[in-house]
C-alpha angles and dihedrals in degrees: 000000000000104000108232128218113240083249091056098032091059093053099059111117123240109257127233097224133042104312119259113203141029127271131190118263090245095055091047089053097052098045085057099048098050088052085061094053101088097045124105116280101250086217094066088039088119088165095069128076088198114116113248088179143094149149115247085244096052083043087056092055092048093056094043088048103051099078093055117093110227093201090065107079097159086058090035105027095148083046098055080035085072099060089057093052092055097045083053101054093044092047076065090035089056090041097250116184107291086228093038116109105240115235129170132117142216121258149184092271128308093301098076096039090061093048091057087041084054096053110045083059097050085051087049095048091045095049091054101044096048094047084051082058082242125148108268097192127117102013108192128205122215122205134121142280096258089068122125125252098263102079096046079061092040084052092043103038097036098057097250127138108243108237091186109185097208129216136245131208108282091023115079099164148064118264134155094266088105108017094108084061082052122030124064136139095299087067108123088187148314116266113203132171135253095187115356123217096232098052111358083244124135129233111248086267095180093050091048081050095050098040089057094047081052083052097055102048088051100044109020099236117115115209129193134229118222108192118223097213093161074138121001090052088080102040104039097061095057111031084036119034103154086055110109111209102118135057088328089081110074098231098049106104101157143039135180128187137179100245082186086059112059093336085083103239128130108244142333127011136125134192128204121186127181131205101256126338097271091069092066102074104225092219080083093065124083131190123225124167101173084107091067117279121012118300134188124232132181105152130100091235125051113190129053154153111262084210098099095045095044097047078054087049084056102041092053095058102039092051108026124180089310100046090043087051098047088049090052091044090055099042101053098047077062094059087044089057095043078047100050095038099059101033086059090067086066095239111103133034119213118244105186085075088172102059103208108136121041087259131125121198118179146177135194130256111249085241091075094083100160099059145037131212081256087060088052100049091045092051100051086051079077090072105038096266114126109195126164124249115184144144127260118258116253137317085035102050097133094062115083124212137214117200133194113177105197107204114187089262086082123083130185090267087070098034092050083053090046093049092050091041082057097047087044092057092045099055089043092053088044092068095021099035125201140242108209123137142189119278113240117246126232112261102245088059097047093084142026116238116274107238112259 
């Protein structure tokens, strides 16, 4: 093979089938580095609740971590010991039962951990219905239209009918008003919100609570609440400890959270933690030993980097409760400020009315005639900021939404750049006007499922 020059070497084009021949790393490195150029700075992408920071130490651990196979606990048995030491310590962060046995897992994102959550509950409704000599078939979900995506697939791709509550202009969230047209004894469980993606809102978690205890009482059947923290579940515990959404509430026997959201973690890394270990059916759990001695495994994924669980191992020690909570302080005093600041122009009205997560959804005043939230969005790309612009879910398709995610990597210095970026859009769309509209959705995404 000709040997190139670097020159040489660093102009090669990328080919359009299986590469051939050999490059230097550096080359490679570099090729895939410049790819990268044009894409979007993870640090002003405001429409994503994924960390893009980390100490150098935390960054450390990433990179030692990444070569061990989380899946091998004969060859990495202080490793996997480290998983159990977090789900233990969340299970006391979420206020699980002081004589329950802790069980969870860590998973690839949220995602993974719903879908766990979601089928430990189908097993257990199953189970129940099938020892009472009732029929087990169609089992249905209830939760509401701000959901994530994942449970649309859980519900796909699981098998459950999907019982979607859906939403209405002013009400983004899921709350008791409709659950009698839901909810009967086909319910595997109740899924609510700790942080919803739309708004950053919660469901009423405690009304929700209290409706199925009045259910019960009245029908017999006892339903369970999983919580969907991906990222409430690290910002609840510490800027409001008195706020009972978690294991607090009787019927809440699982949680998952995004440790690679507000748990501080690069992605992606989930977390899902039950009640107590009997609510995880242990038909869900398989043995394998061909990695060396037996091991246990009741995720959907097997290998994986340890990276992600041992930067939250880390993080958890290194910040503790005091150093999470002054985080969380600080970085929701900067979303007040990105919320305060642009509601007082007159242009735009809140609609996360309960502030809980450093999150700032916004719409426009009807006044505003020339410009949507997309022209907005459009317009501050100019100048590096990525913020999502989106409509609501039904039944509230014809209200637009801005977002601006604030992750403790953003000081008042930026905020204060972003808020005058916005203002300056605005001003420039109000004389110039714009013309973006809202992308169509697939079909199969327009409208919940009606209930059957």
């Amino acid at each position: 093979m000709t040997k190139l020059t670097p020159y040489e070497e660093f102009n090669i084009e990328i080919p359009e089938t299986f590469p051939e021949n050999t490059m230097s790393a550096g080359a490679a490195k570099a090729m895939v580095k410049s790819e990268c150029w044009t894409d979007a700075n993870p640090m002003l992408n405001l429409s994503s609740f994924v960390t893009t920071f980390a100490e150098p130490e935390a960054r450390e651990i990433f990179a030692s971590g990444s070569f061990r196979n989380f899946a091998d606990p004969d060859m990495y048995p202080h490793t996997k010991d480290t998983e159990f030491k977090c789900v233990k310590w969340l299970h006391d962060l979420w206020n699980g039962p002081k004589d329950a046995e802790p069980y969870g897992a860590a998973t690839i994102g949220s995602s993974e951990a719903c879908m766990l959550g979601g089928l430990a509950h189908k097993w257990n409704w199953r189970e129940a219905r099938e020892k009472a000599g009732k029929d087990a078939s169609k089992p249905n979900m209830v939760t509401g239209g701000n959901v994530q995506i994942v449970w649309k697939k859980f519900l796909r791709y699981f098998d459950v009918e999907p019982r979607i509550v859906p939403l209405k202009p002013g009400n983004y969230r899921l709350t008791a008003e409709h659950l009698d047209e839901y909810v009967d004894e086909k319910t595997i469980c109740v899924v609510a919100i700790a942080g919803q993606t739309f708004t950053g809102e919660d469901d009423d978690i405690q009304e929700i609570h209290d409706w199925l205890d009045a259910y019960e009482k009245k029908t017999g059947i006892s339903i369970p609440m999983h919580i969907d923290g991906a990222s409430g579940g690290f910002v609840n515990p510490f800027l409001y400890p008195d706020y009972k959404w978690d294991f607090r509430l009787p019927r809440v026997q699982s949680i998952n959270a995004s440790g690679h959201k507000y748990g501080l973690v690069p992605p992606g890394l989930g977390w899902v933690v039950f009640r107590d270990r009997q609510v995880f059916n242990e038909n869900l759990v398989f043995y394998v030993n061909y990695l060396g001695g037996e091991a246990a495994t009741a995720t959907l994924n097997f290998s994986k980097s340890a990276a992600p669980v041992l930067t939250q191992y880390y993080q958890f020690l290194r910040l503790g409760r005091e150093g999470y909570t002054c985080i969380m302080k600080h970085t929701l005093e900067h979303a007040e400020y990105l919320r305060d600041r642009l509601t007082k122009t007159g242009k735009f009205h809140v609609m996360n009315e309960t502030q809980r997560l450093p999150v700032v959804a916004l719409t426009l005043d009807k006044s505003v005639t020339k410009y949507n939230e997309f022209d907005i969005s459009n317009k501050v790309r100019e100048r590096g900021w990525i913020l999502a612009a989106y409509s609501m879910p039904p039944n509230a398709q014809e209200v637009n939404s801005l977002r601006i995610v604030v992750r403790p990597h953003i000081n008042r210095n930026v905020a204060t750049l972003l808020a005058d970026d916005i203002e300056r859009a605005c001003d420039f769309l109000e004389v110039h006007g714009g013309n973006a509209t809202p992308p169509e959705l697939h079909p199969a995404h327009v409208s919940s499922p009606a209930k059957c």
